[in-house]
N, C-alpha and C positions, 0 to 999 in steps of 0.2 A: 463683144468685140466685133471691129466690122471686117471684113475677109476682102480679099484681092476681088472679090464679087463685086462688091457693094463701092465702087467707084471708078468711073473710066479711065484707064489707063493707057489707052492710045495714044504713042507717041511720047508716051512722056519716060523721063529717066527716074529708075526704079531701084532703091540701093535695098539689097536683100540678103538680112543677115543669117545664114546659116550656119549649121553646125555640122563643118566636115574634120571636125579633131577626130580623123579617124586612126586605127595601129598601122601603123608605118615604116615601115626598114629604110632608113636614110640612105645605108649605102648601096642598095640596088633600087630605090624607087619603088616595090612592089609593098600595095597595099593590100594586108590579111583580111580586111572587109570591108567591104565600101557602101554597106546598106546604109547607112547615115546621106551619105551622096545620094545614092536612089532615092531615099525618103525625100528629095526635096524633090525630084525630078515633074511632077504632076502640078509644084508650082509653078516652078522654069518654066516649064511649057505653055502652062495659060499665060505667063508674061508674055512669052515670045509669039503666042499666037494672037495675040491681043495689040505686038508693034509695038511694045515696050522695050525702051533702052534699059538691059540687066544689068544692074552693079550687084555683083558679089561679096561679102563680105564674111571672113573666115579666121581663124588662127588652128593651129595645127601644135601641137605638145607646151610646154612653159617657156617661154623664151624668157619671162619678166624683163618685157620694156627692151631687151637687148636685142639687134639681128643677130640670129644665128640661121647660116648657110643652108644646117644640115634639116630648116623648119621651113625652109621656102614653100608655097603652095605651088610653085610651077609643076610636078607631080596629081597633083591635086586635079588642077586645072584639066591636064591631059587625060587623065582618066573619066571627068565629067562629058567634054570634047566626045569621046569614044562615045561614052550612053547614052549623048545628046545628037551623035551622029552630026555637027557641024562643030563651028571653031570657038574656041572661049580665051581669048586672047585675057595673056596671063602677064599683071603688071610687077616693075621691079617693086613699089612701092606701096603705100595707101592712103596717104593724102598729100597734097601737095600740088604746084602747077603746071606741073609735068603729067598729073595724074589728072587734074579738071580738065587738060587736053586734050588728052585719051578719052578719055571720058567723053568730052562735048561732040569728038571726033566720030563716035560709036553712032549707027544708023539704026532704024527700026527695025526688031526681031536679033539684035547684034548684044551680044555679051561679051563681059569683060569681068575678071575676078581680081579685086586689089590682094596685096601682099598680102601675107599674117598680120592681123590689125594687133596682135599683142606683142608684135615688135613697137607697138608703140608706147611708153612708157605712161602716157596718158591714159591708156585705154584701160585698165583696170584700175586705176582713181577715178574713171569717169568723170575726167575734168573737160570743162564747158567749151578749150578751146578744141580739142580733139573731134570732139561732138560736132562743135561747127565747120570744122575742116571736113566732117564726113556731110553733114549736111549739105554744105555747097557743091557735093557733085549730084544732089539728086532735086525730083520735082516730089517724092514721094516716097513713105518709109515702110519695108515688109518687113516682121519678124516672123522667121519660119524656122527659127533655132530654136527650139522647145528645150533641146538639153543646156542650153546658156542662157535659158530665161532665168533662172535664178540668182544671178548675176547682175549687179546694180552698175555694168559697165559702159563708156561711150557707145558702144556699137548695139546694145543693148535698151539702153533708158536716155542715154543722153541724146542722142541724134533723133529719137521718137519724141520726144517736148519741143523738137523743134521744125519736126514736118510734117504734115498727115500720114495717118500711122496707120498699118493693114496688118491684120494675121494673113502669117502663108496658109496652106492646108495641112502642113503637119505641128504645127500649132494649132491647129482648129481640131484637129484628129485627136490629138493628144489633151486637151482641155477635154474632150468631147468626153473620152473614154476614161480618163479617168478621173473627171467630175461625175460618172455615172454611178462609181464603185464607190467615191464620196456621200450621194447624196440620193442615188436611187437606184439602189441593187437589187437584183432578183433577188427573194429568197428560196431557200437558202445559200446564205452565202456562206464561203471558205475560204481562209485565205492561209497561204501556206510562204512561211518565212522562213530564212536558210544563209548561205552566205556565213563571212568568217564569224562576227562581232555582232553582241547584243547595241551596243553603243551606237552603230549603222542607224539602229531600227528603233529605238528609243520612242521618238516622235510617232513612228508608225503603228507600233505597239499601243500607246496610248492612245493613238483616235482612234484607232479602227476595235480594238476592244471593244467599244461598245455599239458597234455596231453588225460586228460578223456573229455566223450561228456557229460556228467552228473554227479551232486556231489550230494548226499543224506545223512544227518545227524542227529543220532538220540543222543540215550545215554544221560549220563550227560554231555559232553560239546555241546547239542546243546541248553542248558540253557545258555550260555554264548555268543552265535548268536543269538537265541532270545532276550536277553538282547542289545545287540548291535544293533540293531534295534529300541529299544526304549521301547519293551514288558518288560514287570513286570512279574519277574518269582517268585514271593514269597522269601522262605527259602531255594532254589535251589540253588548249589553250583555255584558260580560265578567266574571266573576267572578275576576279576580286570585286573589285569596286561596283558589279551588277548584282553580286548575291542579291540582294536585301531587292531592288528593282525585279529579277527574276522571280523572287518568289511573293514580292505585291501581285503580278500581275498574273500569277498563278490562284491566287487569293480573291483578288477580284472576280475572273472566271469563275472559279466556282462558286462565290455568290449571286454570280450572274445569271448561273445554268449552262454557261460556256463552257464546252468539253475543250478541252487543251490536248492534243496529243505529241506525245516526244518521242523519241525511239526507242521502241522494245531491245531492236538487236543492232550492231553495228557491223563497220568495216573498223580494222583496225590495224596498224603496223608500228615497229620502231620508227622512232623520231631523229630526225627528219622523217615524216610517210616514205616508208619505202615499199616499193609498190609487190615487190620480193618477197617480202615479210606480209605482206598484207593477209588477215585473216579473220572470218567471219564468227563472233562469238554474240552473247547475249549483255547488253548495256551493264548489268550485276558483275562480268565475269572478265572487267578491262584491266588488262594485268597494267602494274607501276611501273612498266616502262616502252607501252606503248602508248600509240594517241589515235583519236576519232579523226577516219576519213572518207566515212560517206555510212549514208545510211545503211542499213541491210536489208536482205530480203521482204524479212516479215514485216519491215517496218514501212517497207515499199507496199509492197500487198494490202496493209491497212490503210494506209495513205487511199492508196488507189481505191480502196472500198467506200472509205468515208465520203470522196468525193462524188459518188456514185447519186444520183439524184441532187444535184446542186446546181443550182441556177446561175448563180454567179462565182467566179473561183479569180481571184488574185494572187499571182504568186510573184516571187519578189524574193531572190537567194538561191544558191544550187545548194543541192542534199551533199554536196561534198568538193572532195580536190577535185574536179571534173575533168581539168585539163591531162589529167594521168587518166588511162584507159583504166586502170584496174578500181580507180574513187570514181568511174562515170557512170556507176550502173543506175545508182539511186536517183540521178537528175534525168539520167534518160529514163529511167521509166516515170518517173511523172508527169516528163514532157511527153511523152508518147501518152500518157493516159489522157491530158490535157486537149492533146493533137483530136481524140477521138469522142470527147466530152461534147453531150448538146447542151450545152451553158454558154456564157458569156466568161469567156477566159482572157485576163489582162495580164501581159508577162511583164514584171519591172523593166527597168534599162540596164546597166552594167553590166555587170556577169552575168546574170540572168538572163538578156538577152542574147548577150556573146553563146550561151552552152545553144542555146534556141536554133540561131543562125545555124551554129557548126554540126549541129544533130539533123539539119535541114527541113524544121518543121514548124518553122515563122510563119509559111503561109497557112498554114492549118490552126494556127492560134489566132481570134479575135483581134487582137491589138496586141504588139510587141513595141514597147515605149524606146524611144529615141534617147530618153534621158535618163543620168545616171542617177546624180544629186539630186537632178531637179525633180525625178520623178519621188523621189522620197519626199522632198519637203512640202511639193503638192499635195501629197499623199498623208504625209502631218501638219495639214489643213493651213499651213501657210500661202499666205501670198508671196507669189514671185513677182519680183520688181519690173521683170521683162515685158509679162503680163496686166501686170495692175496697170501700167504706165498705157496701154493698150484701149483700156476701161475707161481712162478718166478722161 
């Protein structure tokens, strides 16, 4: 791919698709994290320092194709404004000729962010004419939205077939690091998987299998490996339909010489997890009417031991309910042991970065991914449309 480097951009109009679909509280405006916004900040800035006219380009929660109020990015806008320390003039719209005005109007080092492009009803068909409408406000196309490269959409695939096309930097950060855990990993490598559902990780499971020296699984789908084993996990979500998946890929391992590790002991309470009830027992000893909500101790300890002389470590799922104090023991102590590892440590995007940020130890981990989906289906060796389209 060629990078915002690799062509002069002086002067010229720059339409820069990022990914600010950050958590959002509609009714006061305040947003729970804005690291996705930071993440592009190191682009912005080489545009602007460069006398590039910035067009923004963003959507914020599902509107599908309809405007809703409560999804404006003018919020958005203002808090970028604040990090960027000058003004990001925030449009009612996103394409149109009220908007190539604005647009033509904008001077060198001047930014402007159009509405939610997925008030446009075009824009997730990716049809040709939306594409053009975006097209015509630029001289030049950036993708720096790694977590919507996965997405075959206008603002994505359609508007880069029809302008010269650039990676931001965190699309280049993001290819970088986690093409490395693809295709050239230290060994030993570890990768540790977690989060609700087997179904999530499917794709993941299958490429990376054979590739990692060690698989360690917590979260709610290692109720569904424990189960496949023969354990009685209570009220703990079960994935039926993985049995037979779950226990292939426990099969394969150990043909492999792949050590698989599950949890010895858990956390565990009445269902709904209530955090009241919660109590520390051994994975044999899950009474029928509780359920798994975070690893346990021992199984933290192990965890953290195996990872001990590992070169490379991928991890991707929290060890439990993390968002309750009483399920965040297990994800914080891996993250913390992670935080302290001389490896190359890759944290997924979703939850898994969310526990990261909120534990405050993103800047101590190697690379924490921007994307959620997208980092999965990277990660199960697909091409992303956002990407390929970059390539060719």
């Amino acid at each position: 791919m060629r990078t915002v480097r690799d062509i002069d951009i002086r002067g010229k109009r720059v339409l820069v698709r990022v990914d600010f679909n950050v958590p959002f509280d509609p009714h006061t405006g305040d947003i729970a994290d804005d690291s996705r916004i930071r993440a592009s900040l190191p682009t912005i800035d080489y545009l602007l320092s460069q006398g590039a006219r910035v067009i923004l380009c963003a959507h914020l929660g599902r509107p599908a194709g309809q405007v809703v109020e409560a999804l404006r990015l003018t919020p958005i806008a203002s808090r970028l404004a604040q990090l960027l320390g000058r003004p990001v003039a925030a449009q009612q719209e996103s394409v149109g000729c009220n908007i190539e005005r604005a647009i033509n109007s904008l001077g060198p080092s001047e930014i402007a962010m159009l509405e939610n492009i997925r008030f446009q009803p075009g824009e997730e068909k990716n049809e040709p004419a939306l594409a053009r409408d975006l097209a015509r406000l630029a001289d030049i196309f950036v993708n720096d939205g790694f977590g919507v490269s996965h997405r075959a959409h206008a603002s994505t695939v359609g508007v880069a077939r029809l302008l010269p096309s650039l990676a931001g930097f965190v699309l280049e950060k993001e290819v970088s690091a986690l093409g490395h855990v693809l295709h050239d990993p230290g060994h030993p490598f570890a990768t540790i998987l977690g989060g609700a559902k087997i179904r999530d990780k499917i794709g993941v499971l299958d490429n990376l299998l054979q590739r990692v020296d060690k698989l360690l699984i917590g979260g709610g789908m290692a109720a569904t490996f424990l189960r496949a084993q023969g354990i009685a996990v209570g009220t703990s979500g079960i994935e039926a339909d993985r049995l037979d998946f779950a226990r292939d890929i426990l099969a394969r391992a150990q043909a492999s010489g792949i050590p698989v590790f599950l949890p010895q002991d858990v956390v565990v309470a009445p269902g709904p997890p209530d955090p009241s009830g919660a109590t520390t027992m051994a994975v044999t000893d899950i009474p029928d009417q509780a359920a798994i909500a975070d690893i346990g101790p021992v199984t933290a300890k192990t965890f953290i031991n195996e990872l001990q002389g590992c070169k490379t470590v991928l991890w991707n799922g929290p060890m439990g309910i993390f968002e309750t104090e009483a399920f965040s023991r297990g994800t914080l102590a891996i993250a913390g042991a992670l935080a302290k590892l001389n490896a190359t440590t890759i944290v997924g995007g979703g939850s898994t970065a969310e526990a990261v940020m909120e534990l405050g130890l993103a800047g101590k981990m190697g690379h924490v991914s921007t994307g959620g989906g997208a980092s999965l289906e990277f990660l199960e060796g697909k091409s992303l449309p956002g990407i390929e389209v970059l390539q060719s």
